[in-house]
C-alpha positions as a Markdown table, in Angstrom:
| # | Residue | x | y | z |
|---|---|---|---|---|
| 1 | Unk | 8.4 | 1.0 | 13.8 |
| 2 | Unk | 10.3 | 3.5 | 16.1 |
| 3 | Unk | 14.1 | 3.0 | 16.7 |
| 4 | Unk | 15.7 | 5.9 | 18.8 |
| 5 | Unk | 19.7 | 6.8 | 18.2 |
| 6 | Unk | 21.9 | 9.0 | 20.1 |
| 7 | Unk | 25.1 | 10.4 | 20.1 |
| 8 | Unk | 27.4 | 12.4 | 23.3 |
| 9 | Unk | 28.6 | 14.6 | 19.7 |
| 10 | Unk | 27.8 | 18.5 | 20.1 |
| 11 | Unk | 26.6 | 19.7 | 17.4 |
| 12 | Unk | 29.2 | 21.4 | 15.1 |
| 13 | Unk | 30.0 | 25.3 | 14.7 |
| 14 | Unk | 30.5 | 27.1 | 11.4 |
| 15 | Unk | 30.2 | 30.1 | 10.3 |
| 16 | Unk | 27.3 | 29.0 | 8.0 |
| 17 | Unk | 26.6 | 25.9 | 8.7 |
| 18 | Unk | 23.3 | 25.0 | 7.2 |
| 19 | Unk | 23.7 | 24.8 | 3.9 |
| 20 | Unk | 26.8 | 22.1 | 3.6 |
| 21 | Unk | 25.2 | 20.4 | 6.9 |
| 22 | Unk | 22.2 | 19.7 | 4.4 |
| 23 | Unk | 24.0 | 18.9 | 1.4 |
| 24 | Unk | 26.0 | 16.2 | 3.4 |
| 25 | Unk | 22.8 | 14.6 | 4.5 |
| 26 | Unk | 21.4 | 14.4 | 1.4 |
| 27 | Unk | 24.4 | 13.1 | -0.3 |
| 28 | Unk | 24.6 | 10.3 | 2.6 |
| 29 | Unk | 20.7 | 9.3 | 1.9 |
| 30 | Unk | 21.5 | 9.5 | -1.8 |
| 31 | Unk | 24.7 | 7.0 | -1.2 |
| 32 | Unk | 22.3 | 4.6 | 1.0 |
| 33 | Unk | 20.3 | 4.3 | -2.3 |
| 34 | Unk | 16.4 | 6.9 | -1.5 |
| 35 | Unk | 16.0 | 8.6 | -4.4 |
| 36 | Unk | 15.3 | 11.5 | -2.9 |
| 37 | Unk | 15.6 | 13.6 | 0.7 |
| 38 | Unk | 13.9 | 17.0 | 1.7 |
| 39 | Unk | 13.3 | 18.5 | 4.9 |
| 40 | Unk | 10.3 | 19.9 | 7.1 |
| 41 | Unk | 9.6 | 22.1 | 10.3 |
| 42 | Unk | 8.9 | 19.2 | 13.2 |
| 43 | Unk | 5.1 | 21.3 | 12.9 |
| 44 | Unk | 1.6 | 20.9 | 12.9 |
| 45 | Unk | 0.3 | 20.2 | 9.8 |
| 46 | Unk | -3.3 | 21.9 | 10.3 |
| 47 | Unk | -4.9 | 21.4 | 6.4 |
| 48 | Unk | -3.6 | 17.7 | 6.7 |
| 49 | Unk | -5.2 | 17.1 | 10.4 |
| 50 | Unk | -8.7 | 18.7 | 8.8 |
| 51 | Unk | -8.7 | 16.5 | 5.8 |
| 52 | Unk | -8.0 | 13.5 | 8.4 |
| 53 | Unk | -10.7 | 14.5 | 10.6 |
| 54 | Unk | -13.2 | 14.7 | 7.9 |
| 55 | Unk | -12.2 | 11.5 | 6.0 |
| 56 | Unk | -12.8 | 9.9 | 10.2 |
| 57 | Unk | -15.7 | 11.5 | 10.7 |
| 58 | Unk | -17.3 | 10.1 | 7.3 |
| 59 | Unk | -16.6 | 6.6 | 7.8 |
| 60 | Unk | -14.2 | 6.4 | 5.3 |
| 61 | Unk | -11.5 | 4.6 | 7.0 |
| 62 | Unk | -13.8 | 1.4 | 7.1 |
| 63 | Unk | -12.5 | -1.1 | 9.5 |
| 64 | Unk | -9.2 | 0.6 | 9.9 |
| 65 | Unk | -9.8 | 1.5 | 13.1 |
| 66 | Unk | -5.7 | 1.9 | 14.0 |
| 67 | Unk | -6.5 | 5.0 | 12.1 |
| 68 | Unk | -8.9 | 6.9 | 14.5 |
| 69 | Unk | -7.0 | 5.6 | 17.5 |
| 70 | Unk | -4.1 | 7.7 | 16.9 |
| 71 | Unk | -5.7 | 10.5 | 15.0 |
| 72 | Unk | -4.6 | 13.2 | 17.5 |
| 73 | Unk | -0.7 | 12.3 | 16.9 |
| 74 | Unk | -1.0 | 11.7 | 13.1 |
| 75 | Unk | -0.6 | 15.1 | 12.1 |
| 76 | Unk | 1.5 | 17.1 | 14.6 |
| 77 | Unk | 5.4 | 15.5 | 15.1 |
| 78 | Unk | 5.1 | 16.9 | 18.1 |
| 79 | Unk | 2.9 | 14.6 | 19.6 |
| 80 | Unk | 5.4 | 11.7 | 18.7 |
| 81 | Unk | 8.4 | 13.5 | 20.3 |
| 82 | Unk | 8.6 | 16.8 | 21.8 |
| 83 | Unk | 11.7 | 17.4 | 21.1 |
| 84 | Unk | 12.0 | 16.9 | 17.4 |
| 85 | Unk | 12.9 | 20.4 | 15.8 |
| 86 | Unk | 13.0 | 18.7 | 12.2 |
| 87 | Unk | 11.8 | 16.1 | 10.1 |
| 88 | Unk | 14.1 | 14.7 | 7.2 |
| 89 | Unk | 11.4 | 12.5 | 4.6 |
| 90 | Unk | 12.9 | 10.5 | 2.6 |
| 91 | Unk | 11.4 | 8.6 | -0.7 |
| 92 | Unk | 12.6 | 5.2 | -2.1 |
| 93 | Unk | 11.5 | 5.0 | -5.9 |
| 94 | Unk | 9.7 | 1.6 | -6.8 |
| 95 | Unk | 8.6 | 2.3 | -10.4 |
| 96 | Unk | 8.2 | -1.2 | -12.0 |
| 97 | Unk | 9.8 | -2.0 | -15.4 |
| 98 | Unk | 6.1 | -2.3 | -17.2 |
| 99 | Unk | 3.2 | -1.1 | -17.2 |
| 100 | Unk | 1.0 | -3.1 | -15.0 |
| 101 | Unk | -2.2 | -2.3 | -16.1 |
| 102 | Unk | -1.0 | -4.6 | -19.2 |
| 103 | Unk | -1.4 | -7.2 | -16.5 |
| 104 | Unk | -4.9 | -7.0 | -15.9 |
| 105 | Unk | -5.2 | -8.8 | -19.7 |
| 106 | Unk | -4.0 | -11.9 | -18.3 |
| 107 | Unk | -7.0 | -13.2 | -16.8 |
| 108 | Unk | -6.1 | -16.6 | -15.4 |
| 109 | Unk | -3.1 | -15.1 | -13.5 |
| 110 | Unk | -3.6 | -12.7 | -10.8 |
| 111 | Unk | -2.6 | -9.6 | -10.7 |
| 112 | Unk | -0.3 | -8.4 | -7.5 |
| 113 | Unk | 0.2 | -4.4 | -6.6 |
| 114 | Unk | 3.8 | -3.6 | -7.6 |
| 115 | Unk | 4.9 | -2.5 | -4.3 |
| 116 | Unk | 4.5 | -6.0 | -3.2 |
| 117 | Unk | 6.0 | -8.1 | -5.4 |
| 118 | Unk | 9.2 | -8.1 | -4.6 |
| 119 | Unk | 10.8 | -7.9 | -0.9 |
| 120 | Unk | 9.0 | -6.5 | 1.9 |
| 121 | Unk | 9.6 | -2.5 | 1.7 |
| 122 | Unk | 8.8 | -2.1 | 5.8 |
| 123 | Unk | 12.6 | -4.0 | 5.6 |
| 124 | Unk | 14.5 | -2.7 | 3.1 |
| 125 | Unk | 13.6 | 1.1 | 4.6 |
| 126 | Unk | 13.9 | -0.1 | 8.0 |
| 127 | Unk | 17.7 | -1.0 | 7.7 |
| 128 | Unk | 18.3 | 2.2 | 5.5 |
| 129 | Unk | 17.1 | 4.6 | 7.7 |
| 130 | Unk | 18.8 | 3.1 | 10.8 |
| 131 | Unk | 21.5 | 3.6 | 8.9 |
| 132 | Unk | 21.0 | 7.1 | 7.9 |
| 133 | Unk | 20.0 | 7.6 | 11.7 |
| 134 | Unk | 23.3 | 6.6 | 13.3 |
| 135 | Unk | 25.1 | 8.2 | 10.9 |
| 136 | Unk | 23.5 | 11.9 | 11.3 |
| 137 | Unk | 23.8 | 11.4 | 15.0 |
| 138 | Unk | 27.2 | 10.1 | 15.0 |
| 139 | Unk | 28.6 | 12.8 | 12.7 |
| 140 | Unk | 26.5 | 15.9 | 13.5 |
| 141 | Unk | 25.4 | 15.4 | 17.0 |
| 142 | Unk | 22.0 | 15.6 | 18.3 |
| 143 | Unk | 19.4 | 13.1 | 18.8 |
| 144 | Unk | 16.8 | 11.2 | 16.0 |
| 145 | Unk | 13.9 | 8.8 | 15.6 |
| 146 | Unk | 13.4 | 6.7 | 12.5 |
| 147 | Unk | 9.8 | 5.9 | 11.4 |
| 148 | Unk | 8.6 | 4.0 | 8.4 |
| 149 | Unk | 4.9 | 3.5 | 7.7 |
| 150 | Unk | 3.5 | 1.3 | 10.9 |
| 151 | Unk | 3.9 | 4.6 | 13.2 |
| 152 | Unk | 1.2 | 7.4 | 13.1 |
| 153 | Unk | 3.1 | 9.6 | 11.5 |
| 154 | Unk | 0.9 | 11.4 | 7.9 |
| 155 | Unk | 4.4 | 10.7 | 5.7 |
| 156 | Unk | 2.6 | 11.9 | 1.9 |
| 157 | Unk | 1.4 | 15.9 | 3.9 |
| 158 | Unk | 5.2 | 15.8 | 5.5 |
| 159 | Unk | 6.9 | 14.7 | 2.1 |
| 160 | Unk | 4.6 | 17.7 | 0.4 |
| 161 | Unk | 5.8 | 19.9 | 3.1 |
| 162 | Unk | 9.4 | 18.9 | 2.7 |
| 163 | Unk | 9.4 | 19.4 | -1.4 |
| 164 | Unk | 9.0 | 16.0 | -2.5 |
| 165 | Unk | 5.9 | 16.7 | -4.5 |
| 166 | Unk | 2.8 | 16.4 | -4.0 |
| 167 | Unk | -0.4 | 15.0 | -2.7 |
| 168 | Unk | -2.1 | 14.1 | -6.4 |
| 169 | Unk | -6.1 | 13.7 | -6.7 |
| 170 | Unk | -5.8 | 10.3 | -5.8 |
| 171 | Unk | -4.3 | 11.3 | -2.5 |
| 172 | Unk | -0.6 | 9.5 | -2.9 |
| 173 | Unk | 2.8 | 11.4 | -3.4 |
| 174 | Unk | 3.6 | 12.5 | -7.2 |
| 175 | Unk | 7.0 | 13.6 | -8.1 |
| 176 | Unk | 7.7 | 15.3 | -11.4 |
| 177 | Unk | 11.1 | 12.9 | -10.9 |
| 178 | Unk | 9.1 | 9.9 | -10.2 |
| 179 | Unk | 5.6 | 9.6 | -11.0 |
| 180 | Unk | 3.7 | 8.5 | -8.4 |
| 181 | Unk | 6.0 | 5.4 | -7.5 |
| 182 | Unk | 7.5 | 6.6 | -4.4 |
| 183 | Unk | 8.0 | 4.8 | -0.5 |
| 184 | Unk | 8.3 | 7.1 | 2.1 |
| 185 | Unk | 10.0 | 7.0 | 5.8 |
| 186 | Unk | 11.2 | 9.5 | 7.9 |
| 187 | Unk | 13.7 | 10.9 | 10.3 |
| 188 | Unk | 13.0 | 13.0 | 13.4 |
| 189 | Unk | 16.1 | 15.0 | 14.8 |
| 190 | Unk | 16.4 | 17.1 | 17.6 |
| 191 | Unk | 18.8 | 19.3 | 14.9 |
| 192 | Unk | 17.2 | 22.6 | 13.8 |
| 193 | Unk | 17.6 | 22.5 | 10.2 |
| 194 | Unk | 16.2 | 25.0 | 8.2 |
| 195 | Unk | 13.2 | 23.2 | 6.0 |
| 196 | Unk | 12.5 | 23.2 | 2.5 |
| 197 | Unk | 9.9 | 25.1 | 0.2 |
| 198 | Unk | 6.6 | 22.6 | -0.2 |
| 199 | Unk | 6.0 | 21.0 | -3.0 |
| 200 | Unk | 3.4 | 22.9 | -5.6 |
| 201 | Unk | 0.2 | 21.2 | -7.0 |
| 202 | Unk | 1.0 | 19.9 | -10.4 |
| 203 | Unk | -2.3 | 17.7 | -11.2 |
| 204 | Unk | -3.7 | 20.9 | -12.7 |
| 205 | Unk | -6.9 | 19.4 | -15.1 |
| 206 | Unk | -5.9 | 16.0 | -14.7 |
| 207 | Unk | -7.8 | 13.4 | -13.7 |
| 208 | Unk | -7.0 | 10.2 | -15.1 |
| 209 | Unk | -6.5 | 8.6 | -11.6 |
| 210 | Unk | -10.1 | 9.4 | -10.5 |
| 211 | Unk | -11.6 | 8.3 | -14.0 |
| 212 | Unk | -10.1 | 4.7 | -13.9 |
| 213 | Unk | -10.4 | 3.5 | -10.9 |
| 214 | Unk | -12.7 | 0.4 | -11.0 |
| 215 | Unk | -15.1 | 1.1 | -8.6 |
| 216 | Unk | -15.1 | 5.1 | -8.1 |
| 217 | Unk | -13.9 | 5.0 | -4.8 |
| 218 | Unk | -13.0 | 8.9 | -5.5 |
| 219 | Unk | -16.0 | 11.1 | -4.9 |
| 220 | Unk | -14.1 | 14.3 | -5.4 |
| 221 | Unk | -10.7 | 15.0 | -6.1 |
| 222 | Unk | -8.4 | 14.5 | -3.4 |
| 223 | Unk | -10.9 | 12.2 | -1.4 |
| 224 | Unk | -10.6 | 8.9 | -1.2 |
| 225 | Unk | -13.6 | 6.1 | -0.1 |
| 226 | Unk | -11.5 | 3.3 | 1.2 |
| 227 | Unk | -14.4 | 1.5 | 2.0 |
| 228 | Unk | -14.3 | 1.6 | -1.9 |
| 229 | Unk | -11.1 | 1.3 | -2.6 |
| 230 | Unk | -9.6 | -2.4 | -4.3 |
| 231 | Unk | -6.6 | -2.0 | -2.5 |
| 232 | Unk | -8.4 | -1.8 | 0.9 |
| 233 | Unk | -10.6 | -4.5 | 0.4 |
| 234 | Unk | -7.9 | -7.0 | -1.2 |
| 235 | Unk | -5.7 | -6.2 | 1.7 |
| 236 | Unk | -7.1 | -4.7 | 5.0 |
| 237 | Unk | -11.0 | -5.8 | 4.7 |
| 238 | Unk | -10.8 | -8.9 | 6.5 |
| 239 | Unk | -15.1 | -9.6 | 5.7 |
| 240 | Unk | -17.2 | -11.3 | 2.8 |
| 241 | Unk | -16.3 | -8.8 | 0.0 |
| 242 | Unk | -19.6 | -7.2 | -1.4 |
| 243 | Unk | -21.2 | -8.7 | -4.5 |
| 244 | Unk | -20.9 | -5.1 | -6.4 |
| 245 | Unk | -17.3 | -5.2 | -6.0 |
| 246 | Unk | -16.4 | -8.3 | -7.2 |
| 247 | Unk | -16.5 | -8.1 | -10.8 |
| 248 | Unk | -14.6 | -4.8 | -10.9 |
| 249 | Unk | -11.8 | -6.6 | -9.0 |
| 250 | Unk | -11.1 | -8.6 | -11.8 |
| 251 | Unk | -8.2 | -10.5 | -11.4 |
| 252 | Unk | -6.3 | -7.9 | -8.7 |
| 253 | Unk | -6.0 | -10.4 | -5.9 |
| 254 | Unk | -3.9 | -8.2 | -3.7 |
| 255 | Unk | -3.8 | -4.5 | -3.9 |
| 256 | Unk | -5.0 | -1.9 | -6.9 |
| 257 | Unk | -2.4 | -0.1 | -9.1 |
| 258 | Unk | -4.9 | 1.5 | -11.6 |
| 259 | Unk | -5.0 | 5.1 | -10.1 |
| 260 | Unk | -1.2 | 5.3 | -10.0 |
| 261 | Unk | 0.0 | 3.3 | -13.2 |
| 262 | Unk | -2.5 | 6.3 | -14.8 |
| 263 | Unk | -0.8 | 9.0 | -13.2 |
| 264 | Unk | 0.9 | 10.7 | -16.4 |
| 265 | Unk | 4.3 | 12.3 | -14.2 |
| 266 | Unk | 4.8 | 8.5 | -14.4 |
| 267 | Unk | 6.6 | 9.0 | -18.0 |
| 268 | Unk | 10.0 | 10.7 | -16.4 |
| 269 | Unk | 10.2 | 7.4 | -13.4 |
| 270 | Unk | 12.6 | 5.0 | -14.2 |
| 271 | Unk | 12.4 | 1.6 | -13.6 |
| 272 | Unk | 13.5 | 1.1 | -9.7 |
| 273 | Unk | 17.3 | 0.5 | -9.2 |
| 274 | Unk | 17.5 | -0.9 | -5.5 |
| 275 | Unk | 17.6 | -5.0 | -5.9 |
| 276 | Unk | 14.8 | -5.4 | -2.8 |
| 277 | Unk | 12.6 | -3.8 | -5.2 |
| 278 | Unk | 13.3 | -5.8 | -8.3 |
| 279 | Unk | 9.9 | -8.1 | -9.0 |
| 280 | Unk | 10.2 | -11.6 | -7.7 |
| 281 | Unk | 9.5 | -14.1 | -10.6 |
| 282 | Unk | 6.9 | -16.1 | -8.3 |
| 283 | Unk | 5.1 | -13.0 | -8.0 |
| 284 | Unk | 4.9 | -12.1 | -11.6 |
| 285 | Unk | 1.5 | -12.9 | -13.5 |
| 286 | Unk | 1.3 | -16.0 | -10.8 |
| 287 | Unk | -1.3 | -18.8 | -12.0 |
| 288 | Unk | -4.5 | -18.3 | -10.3 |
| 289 | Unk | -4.8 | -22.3 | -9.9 |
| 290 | Unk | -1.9 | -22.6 | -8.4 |
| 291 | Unk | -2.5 | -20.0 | -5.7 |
| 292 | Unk | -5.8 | -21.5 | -4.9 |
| 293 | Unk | -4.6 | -24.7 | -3.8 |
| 294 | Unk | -2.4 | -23.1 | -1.4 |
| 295 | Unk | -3.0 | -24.1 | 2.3 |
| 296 | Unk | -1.7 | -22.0 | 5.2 |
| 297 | Unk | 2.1 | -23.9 | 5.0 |
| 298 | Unk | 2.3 | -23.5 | 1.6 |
| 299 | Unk | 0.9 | -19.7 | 1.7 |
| 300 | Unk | 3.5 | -19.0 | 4.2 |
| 301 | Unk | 6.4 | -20.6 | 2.5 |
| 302 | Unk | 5.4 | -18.8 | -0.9 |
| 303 | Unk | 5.3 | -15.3 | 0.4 |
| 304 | Unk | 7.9 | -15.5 | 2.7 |
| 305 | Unk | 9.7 | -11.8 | 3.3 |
| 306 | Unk | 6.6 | -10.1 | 1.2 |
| 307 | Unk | 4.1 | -8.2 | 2.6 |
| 308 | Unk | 1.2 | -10.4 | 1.0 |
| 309 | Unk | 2.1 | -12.8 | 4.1 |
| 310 | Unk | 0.4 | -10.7 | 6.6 |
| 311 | Unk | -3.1 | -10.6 | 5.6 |
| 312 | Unk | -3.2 | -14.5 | 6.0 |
| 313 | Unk | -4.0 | -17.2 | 3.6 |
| 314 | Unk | -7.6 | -17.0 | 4.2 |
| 315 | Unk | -8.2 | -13.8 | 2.3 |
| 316 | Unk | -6.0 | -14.4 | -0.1 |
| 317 | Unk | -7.5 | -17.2 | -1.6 |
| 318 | Unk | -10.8 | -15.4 | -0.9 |
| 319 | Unk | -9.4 | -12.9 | -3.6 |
| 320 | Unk | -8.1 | -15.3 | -6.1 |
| 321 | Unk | -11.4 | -17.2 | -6.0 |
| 322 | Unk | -12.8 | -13.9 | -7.3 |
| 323 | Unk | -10.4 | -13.5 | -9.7 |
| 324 | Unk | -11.4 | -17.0 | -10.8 |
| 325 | Unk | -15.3 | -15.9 | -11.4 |
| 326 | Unk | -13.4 | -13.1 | -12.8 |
| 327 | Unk | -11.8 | -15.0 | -15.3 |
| 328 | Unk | -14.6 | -16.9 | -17.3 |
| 329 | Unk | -12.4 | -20.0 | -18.2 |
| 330 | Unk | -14.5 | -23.3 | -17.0 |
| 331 | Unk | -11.1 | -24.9 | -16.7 |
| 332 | Unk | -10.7 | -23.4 | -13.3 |
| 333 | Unk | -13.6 | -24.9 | -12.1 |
| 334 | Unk | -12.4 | -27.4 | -10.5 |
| 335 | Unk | -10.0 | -25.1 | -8.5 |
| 336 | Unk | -12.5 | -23.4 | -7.0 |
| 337 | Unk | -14.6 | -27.1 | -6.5 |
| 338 | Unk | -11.9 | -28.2 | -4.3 |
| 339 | Unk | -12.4 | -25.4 | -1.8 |
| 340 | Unk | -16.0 | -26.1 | -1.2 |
| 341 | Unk | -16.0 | -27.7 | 2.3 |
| 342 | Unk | -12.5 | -25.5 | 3.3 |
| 343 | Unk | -12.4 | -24.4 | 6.9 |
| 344 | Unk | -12.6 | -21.0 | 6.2 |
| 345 | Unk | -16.3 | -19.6 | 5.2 |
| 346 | Unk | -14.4 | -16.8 | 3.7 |
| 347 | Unk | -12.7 | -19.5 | 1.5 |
| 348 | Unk | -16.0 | -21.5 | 0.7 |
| 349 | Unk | -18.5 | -18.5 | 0.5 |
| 350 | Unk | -16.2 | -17.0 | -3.3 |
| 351 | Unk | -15.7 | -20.9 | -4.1 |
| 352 | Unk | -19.3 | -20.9 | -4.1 |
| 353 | Unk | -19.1 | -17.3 | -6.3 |
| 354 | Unk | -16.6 | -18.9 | -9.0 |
| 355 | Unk | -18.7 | -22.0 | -9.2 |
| 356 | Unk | -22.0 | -19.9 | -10.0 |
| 357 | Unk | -19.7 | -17.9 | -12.3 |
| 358 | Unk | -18.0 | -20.8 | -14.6 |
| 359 | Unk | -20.6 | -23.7 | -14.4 |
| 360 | Unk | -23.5 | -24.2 | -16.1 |
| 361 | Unk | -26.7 | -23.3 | -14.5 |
| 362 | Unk | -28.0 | -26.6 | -14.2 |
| 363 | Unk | -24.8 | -28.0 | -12.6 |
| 364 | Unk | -24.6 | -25.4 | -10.4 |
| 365 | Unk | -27.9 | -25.4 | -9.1 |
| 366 | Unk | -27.7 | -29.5 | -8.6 |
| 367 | Unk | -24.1 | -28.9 | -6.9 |
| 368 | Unk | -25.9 | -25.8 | -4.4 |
| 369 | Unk | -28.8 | -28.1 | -3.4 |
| 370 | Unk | -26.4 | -30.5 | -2.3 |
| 371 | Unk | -24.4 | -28.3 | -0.2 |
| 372 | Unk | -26.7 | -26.2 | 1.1 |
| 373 | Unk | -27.7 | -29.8 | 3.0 |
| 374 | Unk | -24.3 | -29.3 | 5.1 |
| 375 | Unk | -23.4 | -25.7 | 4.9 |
| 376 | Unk | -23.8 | -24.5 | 8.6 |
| 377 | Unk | -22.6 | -20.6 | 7.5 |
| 378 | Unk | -25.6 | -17.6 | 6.9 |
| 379 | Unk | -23.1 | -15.9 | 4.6 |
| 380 | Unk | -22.1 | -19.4 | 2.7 |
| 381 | Unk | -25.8 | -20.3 | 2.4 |
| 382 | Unk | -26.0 | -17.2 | 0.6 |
| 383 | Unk | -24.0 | -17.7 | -2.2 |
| 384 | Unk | -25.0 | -21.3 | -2.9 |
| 385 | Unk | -28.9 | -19.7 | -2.6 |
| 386 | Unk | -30.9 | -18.1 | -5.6 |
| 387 | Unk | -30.7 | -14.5 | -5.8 |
């Protein structure tokens, strides 16, 4: 998202103008409820373009192809707009109020990323920094250019480089303030102010992000595998997910919190404060039978304003079908019975997975002959076949 603002304003003279011209700004981004501001040079970010052009050049991106299309402009502001002199990052806290790894316990409910279970964070940074925007323009002059996550701009190397904190092994922002619970968006101004010192590595022998993650999508520290990753494959993979992920999905059926909710700066974050990033109830612990006999009305009508919405009902229920194999409880059987002839072979390939999972071999193996009589689908056939 890219909204431009400008003002006829000059920019006003002092004597010493940069230090109160800074304060004010922060104090105004602090008033429209971030949780923090710094600032950074409108500069090349050479050590963050190298690390992108490696993690490209391995394949790591997977299908996230909107990521090599724009590589060039990712890590130079420049490349956006010329005449940005600075960049103001600002960071919304979303901590949660529990741990949500205690979630994972609950096998027959799935398990939703805490950055998307409550309103739609493109949003409620959107209007915030439009607001911040007009008001830096209107009051100090100059031009600016807001920017939340759906613009090629590398937020976590320019919220490093603005004194945020840091990039932590598992490659996200980590605040000493905030753990590792932090949204980012930006501001580009044509105003020259003078940047902050960058934030200092404080991971030092840590690793507790790398060591839990469920399917070692780390292979070193500070490289991540997305092609690995849960959250990537929950979210953006839009294919059959591969059998050797499945069971470490367990019942994550959008998104992966592990490597941050292990992060241990996570102590001194308070539970967010902004209401658009209190939890929804719905969204809480949600019943994994209930979600699987959601069809693409009801989909839409239940996640409504969250960002779950936009990967489509298809793969969603593709995840909670997992997270029914997952699960072990024959009761939900039948859930997953019920989506056996759905439209989508997405849908009926992990309806095929849950049923091999929870009924007895015989049954199954009756129920598979029968359907591979009608299945049409290579990948479908696959799961109903012997392997």
């Amino acid at each position: 998202m890219q909204e431009s603002h400008r003002s006829p304003l000059p920019r006003k003279a002092s004597a010493d103008p940069m230090a109160p011209l800074r304060q004010s700004i922060r104090d105004k981004a602090l008033s429209l409820g971030f949780g923090a501001l710094g600032f950074a040079a409108a500069a090349a970010l050479p050590q963050a373009q190298a690390g992108l052009a490696a993690f490209l050049a391995a394949g790591m991106h997977g299908d996230m192809g909107w990521m090599a299309a724009n590589a060039e402009r990712r890590a130079d502001p420049k490349t956006l707009w010329p005449d940005a002199r600075s960049v103001l990052v600002l960071a919304a806290n979303y901590a949660p109020d529990h741990d949500p790894l205690g979630d994972l316990q609950h096998k027959t409910a799935g398990t939703i990323s805490v950055y998307a279970r409550h309103r739609d964070y493109h949003d409620t940074l959107k209007k915030r920094l439009k607001a911040l925007g007009r008001w830096l323009c209107d009051s100090h002059g100059g031009d600016c250019k807001v920017f939340v996550d759906t613009a090629p701009v590398m937020e976590k190397p320019l919220a490093q480089a603005a004194g945020l904190g840091w990039q932590g092994k598992h490659t996200n922002l980590v605040s000493r303030e905030f753990g590792s619970w932090l949204f980012l968006g930006a501001v580009f101004t044509t105003l020259d102010l003078a940047p902050d010192a960058a934030g200092a590595d404080h991971c030092g022998a840590c690793q507790a992000c790398l060591d839990i993650c469920p399917t070692k999508a780390f292979p070193a520290p500070y490289r991540l595998d997305a092609r690995r990753c849960l959250s990537y494959l929950t979210i953006e993979y839009k294919g059959h997910i591969a059998r050797e992920f499945r069971a470490p999905m367990g019942n994550r059926i959008y998104g992966c919190d592990d490597c941050l909710a292990a992060c241990p700066w996570n102590k001194f974050a308070k539970p967010a404060s902004l209401s658009d990033f209190k939890a929804r109830a719905d969204l809480a612990r949600p019943l994994l039978a209930e979600l699987a006999s959601l069809d693409a009305a009801a989909f839409r009508l239940r996640f409504s304003g969250s960002p779950i919405k936009r990967i489509g009902r298809d793969r969603f229920v593709r995840n909670v079908l997992i997270a029914i194999a997952n699960s072990g409880d024959a009761a939900l059987a039948p859930s997953a019975r019920a989506l056996v002839d759905d439209a989508s072979p997405l849908v009926r390939a992990m309806a095929a997975w849950a049923l091999r999972a929870l009924l007895p071999e015989a049954k199954f193996a009756a129920l598979a002959r029968s359907r591979l009589v009608c299945e049409t689908d290579a990948a479908v056939c696959a799961e109903w076949s012997p392997f």
